[in-house]
PAFIFI-484424 format. One line per 2 residues: for each residue x, y, z of C-alpha. Coordinates in Angstrom, 3 decimals. Example, Ala and Ser with C-alpha at 12.3 -4.5 7.8 and 13.67 -1.06 7.14 Angstrom:
BEGIN
12.300:-4.500:7.800 | 13.670:-1.060:7.140
END
This chain:
BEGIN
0.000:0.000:0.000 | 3.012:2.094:0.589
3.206:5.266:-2.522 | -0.622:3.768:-3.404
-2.479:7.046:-4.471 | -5.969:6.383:-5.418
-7.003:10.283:-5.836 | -4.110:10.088:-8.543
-5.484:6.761:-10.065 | -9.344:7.749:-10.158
-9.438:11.443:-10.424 | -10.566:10.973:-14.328
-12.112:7.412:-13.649 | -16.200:7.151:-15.359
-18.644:7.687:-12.272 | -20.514:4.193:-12.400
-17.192:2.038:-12.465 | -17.485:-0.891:-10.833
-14.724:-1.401:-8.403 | -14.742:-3.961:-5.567
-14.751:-3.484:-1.431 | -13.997:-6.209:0.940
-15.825:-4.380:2.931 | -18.778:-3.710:0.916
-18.143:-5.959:-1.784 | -19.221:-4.699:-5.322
-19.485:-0.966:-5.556 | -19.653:1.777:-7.974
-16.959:4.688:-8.541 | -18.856:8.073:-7.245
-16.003:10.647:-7.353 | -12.763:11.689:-5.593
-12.237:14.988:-3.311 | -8.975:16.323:-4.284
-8.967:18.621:-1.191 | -9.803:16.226:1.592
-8.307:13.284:0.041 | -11.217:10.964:-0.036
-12.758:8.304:-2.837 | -16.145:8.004:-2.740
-18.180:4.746:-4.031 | -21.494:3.730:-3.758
-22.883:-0.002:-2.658 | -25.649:-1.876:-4.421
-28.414:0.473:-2.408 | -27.000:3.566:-3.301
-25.217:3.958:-0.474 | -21.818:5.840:-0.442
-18.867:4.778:1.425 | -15.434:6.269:1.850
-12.190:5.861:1.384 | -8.526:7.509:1.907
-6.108:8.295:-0.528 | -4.796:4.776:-0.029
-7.280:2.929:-0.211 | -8.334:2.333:3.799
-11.207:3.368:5.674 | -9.176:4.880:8.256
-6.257:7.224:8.091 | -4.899:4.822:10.607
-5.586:1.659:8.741 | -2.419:0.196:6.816
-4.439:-2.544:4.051 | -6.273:-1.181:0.700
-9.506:-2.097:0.639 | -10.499:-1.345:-2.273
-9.825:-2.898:-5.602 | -10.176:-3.010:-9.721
-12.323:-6.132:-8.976 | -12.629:-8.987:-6.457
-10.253:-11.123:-9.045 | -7.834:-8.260:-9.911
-6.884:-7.080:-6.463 | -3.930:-4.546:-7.405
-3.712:-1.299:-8.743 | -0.532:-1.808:-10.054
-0.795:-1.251:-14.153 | -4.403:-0.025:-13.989
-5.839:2.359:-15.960 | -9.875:3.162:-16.942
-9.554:3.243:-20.680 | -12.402:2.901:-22.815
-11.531:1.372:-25.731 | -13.368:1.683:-29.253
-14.039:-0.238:-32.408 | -11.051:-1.167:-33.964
-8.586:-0.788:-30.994 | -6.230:-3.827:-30.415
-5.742:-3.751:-26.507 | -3.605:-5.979:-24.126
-5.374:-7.039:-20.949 | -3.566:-8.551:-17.576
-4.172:-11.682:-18.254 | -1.565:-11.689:-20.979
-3.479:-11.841:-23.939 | -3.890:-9.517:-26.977
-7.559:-8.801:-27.995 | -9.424:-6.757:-30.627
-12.311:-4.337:-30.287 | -15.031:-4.981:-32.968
-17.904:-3.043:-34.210 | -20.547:-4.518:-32.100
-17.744:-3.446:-29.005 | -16.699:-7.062:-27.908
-13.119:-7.867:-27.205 | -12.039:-10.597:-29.337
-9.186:-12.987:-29.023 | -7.173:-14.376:-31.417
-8.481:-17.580:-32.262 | -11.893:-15.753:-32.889
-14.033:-16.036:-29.673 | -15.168:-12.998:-28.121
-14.170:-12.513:-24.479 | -16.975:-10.567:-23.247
-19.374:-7.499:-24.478 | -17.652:-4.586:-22.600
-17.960:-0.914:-22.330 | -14.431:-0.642:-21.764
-12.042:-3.406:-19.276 | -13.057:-1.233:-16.250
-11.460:-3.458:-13.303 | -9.183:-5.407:-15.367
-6.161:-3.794:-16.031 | -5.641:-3.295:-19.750
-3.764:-0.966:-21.787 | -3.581:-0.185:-25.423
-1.365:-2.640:-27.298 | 1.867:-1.611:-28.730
2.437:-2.129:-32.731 | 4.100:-5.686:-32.277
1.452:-6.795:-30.190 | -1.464:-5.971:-32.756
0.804:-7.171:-35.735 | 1.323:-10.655:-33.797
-2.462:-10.910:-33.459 | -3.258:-10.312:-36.968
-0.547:-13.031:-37.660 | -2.141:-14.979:-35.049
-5.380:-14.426:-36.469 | -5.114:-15.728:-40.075
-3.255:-18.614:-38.762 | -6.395:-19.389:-36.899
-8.347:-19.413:-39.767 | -9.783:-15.401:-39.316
-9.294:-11.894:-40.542 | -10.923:-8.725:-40.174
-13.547:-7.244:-42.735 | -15.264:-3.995:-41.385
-14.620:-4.050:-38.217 | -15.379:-7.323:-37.483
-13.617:-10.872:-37.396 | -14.708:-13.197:-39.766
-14.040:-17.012:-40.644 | -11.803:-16.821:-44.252
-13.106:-17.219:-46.849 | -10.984:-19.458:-48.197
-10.330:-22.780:-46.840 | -7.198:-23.088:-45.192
-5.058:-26.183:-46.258 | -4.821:-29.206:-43.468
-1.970:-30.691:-42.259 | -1.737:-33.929:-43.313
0.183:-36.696:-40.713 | 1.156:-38.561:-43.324
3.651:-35.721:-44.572 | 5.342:-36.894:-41.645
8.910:-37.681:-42.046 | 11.359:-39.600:-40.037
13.390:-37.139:-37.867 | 10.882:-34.471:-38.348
10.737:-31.723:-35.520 | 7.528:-32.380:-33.953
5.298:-31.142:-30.797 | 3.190:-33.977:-28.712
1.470:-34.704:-26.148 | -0.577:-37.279:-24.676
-4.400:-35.685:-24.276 | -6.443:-32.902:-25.348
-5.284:-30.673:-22.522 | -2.014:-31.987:-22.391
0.818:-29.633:-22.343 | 2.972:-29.705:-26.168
6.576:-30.674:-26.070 | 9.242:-31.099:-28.608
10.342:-34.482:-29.678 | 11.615:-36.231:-33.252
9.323:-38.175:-35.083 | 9.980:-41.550:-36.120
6.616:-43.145:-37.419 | 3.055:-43.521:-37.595
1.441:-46.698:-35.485 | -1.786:-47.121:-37.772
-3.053:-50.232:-35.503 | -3.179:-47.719:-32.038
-3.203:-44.457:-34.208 | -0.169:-43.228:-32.371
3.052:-41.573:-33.399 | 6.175:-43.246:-32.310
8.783:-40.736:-31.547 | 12.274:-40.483:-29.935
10.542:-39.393:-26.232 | 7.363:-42.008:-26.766
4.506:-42.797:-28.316 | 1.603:-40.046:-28.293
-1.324:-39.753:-29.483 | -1.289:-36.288:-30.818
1.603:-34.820:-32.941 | 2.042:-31.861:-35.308
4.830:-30.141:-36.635 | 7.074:-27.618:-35.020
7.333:-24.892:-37.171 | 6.957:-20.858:-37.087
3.302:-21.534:-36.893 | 3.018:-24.020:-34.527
6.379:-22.613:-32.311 | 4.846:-20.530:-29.735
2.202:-23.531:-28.042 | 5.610:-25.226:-26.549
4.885:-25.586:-23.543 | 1.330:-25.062:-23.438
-1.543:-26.579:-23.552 | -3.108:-24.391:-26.294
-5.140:-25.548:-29.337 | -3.287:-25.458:-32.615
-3.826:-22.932:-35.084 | -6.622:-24.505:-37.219
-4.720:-25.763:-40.137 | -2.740:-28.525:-37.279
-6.352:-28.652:-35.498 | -6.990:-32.214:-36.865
-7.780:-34.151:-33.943
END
């Protein structure tokens, strides 16, 4: 809590914000008094409530009580922004997402995250270039692009990989399940009886190439880009 200045933080925050108490539990940004220090917010019954500079409801309290959201409880990196159609904005959760003409922040393998009126509690900031130029990449890979504002399917259909393309000592990724997590191996061959592929590391039931499209799941236990979706 130590430096935390919430009159600097909320001073051009919307009135109507949600924010979160653990006190009061889900409130509503009112205002902030500049001159006295204080954050006002209102509870579900209209009620307002106060709060310091930092956050407490006492000048003698030492713990911030108020928060972005009852998931998000940090002001670090926050900011009220409220983002518009065609704005490509990173969010705290690590993940680039784009702003569509019906306002719904899209990710990019094409599934909106939420309707929004801007990320509010969650902090978010506008993405830099490289971030919105890896999400368009992203995008097509995924089998989507953006036509007026909005992300659509392609209209062409994108080319499958094929496992039988497959070639000994091929770079691969694996793994074991649907939500297993993809690691590197060799490939060796193709066990039609179990449909398994035999590799240097073991036998697994799902393998694709590793490649600049398929690179950045190592590790995780993402879905492919659509064209290695095959499963």
């Amino acid at each position: 809590m130590e430096g935390l200045n919430l009159i600097e933080i909320l001073k051009n925050a919307r009135k109507g914000l949600e924010l979160y108490s653990i006190v009061h539990g889900d409130v509503k940004f009112d205002r902030v008094d500049e001159l006295n220090k204080d954050v006002f917010v209102c509870d579900k019954k209209y009620v307002k409530h106060k709060f310091t500079v930092h956050g407490t409801i006492f000048y003698t309290g030492k713990e911030c009580l108020l928060f972005p959201s009852s998931e998000y409880r940090t002001w670090d990196g926050w900011q009220d922004v409220l983002f518009k159609k065609d704005d490509f904005i990173f969010c705290n959760n690590g993940v680039t997402y784009y702003i569509d003409g019906e306002n719904k922040a899209i990710s990019d393998d094409g599934i909106p995250l939420n309707v929004i009126k801007g990320f509010g509690g969650i902090a978010a900031r506008y993405a830099t270039l490289k971030e919105g130029e890896l999400f368009v990449r992203r995008l097509t890979r995924n089998g989507y692009e953006i036509q007026n504002g909005k992300i659509v399917k392609q209209a062409l259909p994108l080319e499958k990989f094929a496992p039988e393309k497959l070639q000994p000592f091929d770079k691969v990724l694996v793994r074991d399940g649907h939500n297993g997590v993809w690691q590197c191996d060799i490939f060796s061959s193709i066990n039609d009886d179990s449909d398994t592929y035999v590799c240097v590391g073991g036998v697994f039931h799902y393998c694709i190439p590793y490649n600049e499209d398929t690179k950045h799941l190592r590790g995780s236990n993402l879905r492919p880009p659509v064209s290695y979706d095959i499963f």
